[in-house]
C-alpha positions in Angstrom: 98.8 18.7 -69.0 100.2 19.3 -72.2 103.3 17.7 -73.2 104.3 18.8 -76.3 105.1 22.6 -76.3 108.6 23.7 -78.0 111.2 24.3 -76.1 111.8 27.3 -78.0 109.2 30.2 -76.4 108.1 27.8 -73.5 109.3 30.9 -71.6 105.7 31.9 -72.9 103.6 29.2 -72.0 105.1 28.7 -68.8 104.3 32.3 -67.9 100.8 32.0 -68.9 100.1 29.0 -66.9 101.9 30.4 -63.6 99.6 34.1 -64.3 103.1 35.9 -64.8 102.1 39.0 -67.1 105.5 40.6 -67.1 107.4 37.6 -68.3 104.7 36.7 -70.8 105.2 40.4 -72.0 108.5 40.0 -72.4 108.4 36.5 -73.9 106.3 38.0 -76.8 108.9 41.0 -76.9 111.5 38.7 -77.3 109.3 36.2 -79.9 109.1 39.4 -82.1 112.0 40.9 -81.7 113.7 37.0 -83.9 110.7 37.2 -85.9 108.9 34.6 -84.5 105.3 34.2 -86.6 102.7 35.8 -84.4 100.2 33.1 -85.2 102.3 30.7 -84.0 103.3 31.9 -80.5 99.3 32.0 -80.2 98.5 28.8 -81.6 101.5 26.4 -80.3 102.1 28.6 -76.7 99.4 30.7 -75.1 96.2 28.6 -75.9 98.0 25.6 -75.0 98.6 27.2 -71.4 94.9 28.4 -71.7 94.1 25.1 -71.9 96.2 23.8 -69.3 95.1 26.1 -67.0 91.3 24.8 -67.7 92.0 21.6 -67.1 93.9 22.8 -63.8 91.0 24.3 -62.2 88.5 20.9 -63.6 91.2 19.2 -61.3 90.5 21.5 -58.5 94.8 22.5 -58.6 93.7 26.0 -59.6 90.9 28.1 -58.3 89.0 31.6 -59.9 92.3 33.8 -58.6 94.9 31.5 -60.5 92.3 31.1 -63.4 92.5 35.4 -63.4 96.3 36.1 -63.3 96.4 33.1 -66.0 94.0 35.3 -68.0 95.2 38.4 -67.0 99.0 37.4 -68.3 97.6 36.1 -71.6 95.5 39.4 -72.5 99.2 41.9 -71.6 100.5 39.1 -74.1 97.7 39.2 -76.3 97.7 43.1 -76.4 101.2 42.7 -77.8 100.6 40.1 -80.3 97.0 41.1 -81.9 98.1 44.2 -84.0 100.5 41.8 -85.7 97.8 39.1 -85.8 94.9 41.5 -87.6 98.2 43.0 -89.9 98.9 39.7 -90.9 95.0 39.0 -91.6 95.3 36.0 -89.4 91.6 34.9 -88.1 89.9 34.2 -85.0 88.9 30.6 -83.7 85.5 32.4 -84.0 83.5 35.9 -82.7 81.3 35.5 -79.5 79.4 38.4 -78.5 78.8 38.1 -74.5 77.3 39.9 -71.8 75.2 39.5 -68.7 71.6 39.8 -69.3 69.2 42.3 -69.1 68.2 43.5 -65.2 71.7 41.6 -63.9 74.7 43.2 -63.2 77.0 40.8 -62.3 80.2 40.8 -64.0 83.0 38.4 -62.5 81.9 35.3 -64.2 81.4 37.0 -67.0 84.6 38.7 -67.3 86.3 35.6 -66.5 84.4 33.8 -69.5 85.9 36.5 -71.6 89.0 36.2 -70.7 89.2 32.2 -71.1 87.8 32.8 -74.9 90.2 35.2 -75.8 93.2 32.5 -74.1 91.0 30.3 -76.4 91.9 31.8 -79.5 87.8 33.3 -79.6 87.3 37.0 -80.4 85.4 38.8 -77.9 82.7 41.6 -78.3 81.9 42.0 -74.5 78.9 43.8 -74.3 79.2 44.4 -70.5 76.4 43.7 -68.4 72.3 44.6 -68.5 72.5 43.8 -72.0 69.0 44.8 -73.6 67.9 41.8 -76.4 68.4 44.9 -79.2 72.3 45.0 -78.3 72.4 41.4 -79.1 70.7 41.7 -82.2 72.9 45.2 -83.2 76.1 43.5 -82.3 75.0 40.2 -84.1 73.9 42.1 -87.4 76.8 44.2 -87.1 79.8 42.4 -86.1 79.0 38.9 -88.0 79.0 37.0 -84.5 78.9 33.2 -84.6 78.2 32.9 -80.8 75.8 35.0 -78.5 77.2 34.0 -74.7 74.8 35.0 -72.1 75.1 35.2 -68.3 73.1 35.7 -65.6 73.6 35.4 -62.0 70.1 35.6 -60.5 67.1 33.5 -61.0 65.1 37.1 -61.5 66.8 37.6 -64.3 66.9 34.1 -66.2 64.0 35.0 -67.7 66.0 37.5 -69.8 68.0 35.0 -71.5 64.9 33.8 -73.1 63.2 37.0 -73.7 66.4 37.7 -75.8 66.5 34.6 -77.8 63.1 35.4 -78.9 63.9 38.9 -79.9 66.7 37.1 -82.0 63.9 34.9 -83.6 62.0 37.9 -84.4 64.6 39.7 -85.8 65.5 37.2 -87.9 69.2 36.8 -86.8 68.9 33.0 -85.1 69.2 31.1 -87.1 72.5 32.1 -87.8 73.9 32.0 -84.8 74.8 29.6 -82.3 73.6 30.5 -78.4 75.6 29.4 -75.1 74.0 30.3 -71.8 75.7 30.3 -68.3 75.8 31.7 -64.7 75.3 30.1 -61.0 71.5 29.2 -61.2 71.0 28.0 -65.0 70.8 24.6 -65.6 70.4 22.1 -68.5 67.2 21.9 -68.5 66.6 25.4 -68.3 68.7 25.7 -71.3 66.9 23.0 -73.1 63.8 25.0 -72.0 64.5 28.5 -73.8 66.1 26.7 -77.0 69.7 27.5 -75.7 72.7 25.7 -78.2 74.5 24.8 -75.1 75.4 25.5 -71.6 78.2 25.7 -69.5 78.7 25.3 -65.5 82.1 27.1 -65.7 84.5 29.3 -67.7 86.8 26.8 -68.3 84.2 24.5 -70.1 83.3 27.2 -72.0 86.1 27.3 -74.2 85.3 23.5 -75.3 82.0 24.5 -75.7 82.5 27.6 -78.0 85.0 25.4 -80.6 82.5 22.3 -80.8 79.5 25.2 -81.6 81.7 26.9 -84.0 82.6 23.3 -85.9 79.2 22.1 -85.9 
């Protein structure tokens, strides 16, 4: 757990971590209200409690419902913070397009991916779910993506995940991107096998997993 967060707005982190969206609300209100930099409310409060809350649920002391009011509380103080954030020209960790694949329309794991990048500092284009390969490509030509995250929840449609890094090949948008896979059946291997970047088992790892693909 982290150890270091300033007394000053721990009001903040400590409502993030416990999943309590009014108080984080009104922590941010507060922040703003003395003129607080935006940046750093993000930077030294909410992804620290993002991150403590990850490493919370690798410990087995929270589980998917304390891992969604976590998120849930950071988005209300999120919504508050990232007009200020985009005003000040302040910039993402990084941009990660994600959606469940093509023929799968399973959304909780993905939603809950989301939600951990955004805590992360990541923004997130969430294409929703039975993504078709061109929305990959449009959103990855469009929005100047570093990261495609794709999920899938059924070993039927696993076979979409490669179909849509081979459309990406053909339209001549891989190679600058970086591709993390996920979802209950995938594998290592299985990543390995399609010519995945990476792969994650959870939504918590995924966050790790997104900053070491966006220095590398």
């Amino acid at each position: 757990m982290n150890q270091n967060i300033p007394e000053k707005w721990k009001s903040l982190y400590d409502a993030v971590l416990e999943g309590n969206a009014a108080a984080a609300t009104a922590a941010v209100d507060a922040a703003i209200e003395a003129n607080e930099s935006p940046q750093t409310l993000v930077d030294e409060y909410m992804i620290p409690a993002m991150d403590d809350v990850g490493e919370k649920f690798e410990q087995n002391e929270y589980f998917v419902p304390e891992l969604l009011i976590s998120a849930r509380a950071m988005k209300a103080a999120l919504t508050k913070i990232q007009p200020l954030l985009t005003a000040s020209g302040s910039q993402p960790k990084g941009r990660v397009a994600l959606g469940t694949v093509k023929g799968d329309l399973h959304d909780i794991g993905k939603n809950l991916v989301a939600a951990m990048l955004e805590g992360g500092g990541f923004e997130v284009i969430d294409l929703g779910v039975d993504v078709d390969p061109d929305k990959f490509i449009d959103t990855a030509r469009a929005s100047k993506v570093d990261i495609i995250a794709m999920s899938a929840l059924l070993t039927t449609t696993m076979p979409s995940m490669k179909t849509t890094i081979e459309a990406l090949k053909a339209a001549g948008v891989r190679d600058g991107l970086k591709i993390m896979i996920g979802g209950a059946p995938i594998t290592q291997e299985f990543a390995d096998e399609i010519g995945a970047d990476a792969y994650g088992d959870n939504a918590s790892t995924a966050v790790s997993i997104a900053r070491s693909l966006v220095a590398s």
